[in-house]
C-alpha positions in Angstrom: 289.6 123.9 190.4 286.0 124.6 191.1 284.9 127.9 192.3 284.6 127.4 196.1 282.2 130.0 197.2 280.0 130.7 201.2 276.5 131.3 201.2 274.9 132.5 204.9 270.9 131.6 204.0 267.3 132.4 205.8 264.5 130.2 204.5 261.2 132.1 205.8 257.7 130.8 205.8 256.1 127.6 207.8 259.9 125.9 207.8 260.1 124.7 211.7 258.5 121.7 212.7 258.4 119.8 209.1 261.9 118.5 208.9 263.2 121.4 206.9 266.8 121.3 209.1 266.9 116.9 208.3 266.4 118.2 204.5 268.4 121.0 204.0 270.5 118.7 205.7 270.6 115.5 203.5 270.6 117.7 200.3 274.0 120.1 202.0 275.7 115.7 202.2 274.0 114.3 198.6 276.3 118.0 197.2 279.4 117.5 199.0 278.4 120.7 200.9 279.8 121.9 204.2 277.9 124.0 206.8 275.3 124.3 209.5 271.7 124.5 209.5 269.4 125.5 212.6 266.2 126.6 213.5 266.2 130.7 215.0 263.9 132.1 217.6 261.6 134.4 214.5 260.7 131.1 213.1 263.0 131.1 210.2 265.3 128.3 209.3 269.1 130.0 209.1 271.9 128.4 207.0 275.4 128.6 206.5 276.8 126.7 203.9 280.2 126.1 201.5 281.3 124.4 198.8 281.4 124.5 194.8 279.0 127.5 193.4 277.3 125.3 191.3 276.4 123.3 194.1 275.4 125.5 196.2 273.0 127.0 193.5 271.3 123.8 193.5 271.1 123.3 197.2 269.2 126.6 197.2 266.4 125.3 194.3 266.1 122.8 197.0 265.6 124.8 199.8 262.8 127.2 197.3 260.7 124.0 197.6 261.8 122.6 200.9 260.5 119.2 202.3 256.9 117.9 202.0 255.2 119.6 204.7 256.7 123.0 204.6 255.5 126.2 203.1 258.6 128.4 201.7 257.3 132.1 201.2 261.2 133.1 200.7 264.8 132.2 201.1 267.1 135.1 201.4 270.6 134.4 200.4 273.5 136.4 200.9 277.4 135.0 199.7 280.4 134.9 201.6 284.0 134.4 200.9 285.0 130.5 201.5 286.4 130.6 204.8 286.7 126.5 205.0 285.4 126.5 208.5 283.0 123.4 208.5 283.7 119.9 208.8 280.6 118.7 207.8 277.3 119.4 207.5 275.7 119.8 211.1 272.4 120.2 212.3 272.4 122.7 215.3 269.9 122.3 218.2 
């Protein structure tokens, strides 16, 4: 079995208004990752996210570059127990 593993994530730098939440988004699906992603009020994009470890690891190289417009200056990652609480993986509004 697969080490099953939560990550809570906040990508700082120009990361609202370039499509970072539709990209973290796609990327959270293409893993077989579960979670939510939405923009916060201090600009920052937040994440939570679960799945394998070795998933999620890549899914946060992905976020370090981010989509084509963005400017990542640093994504701050702190892990979490699996708690199985998502679904899928959302975009909040």
């Amino acid at each position: 079995m697969a080490d099953k593993n939560g990550a809570h994530i906040f990508i700082e730098g120009r990361v609202q208004g370039v499509g970072f939440r539709n990209f973290a988004q796609r990327y959270g699906y293409l893993l077989s990752l579960k979670g939510v992603v939405k923009n916060i009020a201090n600009g920052q994009v937040e994440i939570e996210v679960e799945g394998d470890r070795s998933k999620i690891d890549l899914f946060i190289e992905h976020l370090h570059r981010g989509p084509a417009l963005a400017k990542v200056s640093k994504v701050n990652v702190s892990w979490v127990p699996f708690a199985n609480k998502f679904t899928e993986f959302s975009i909040i509004l």
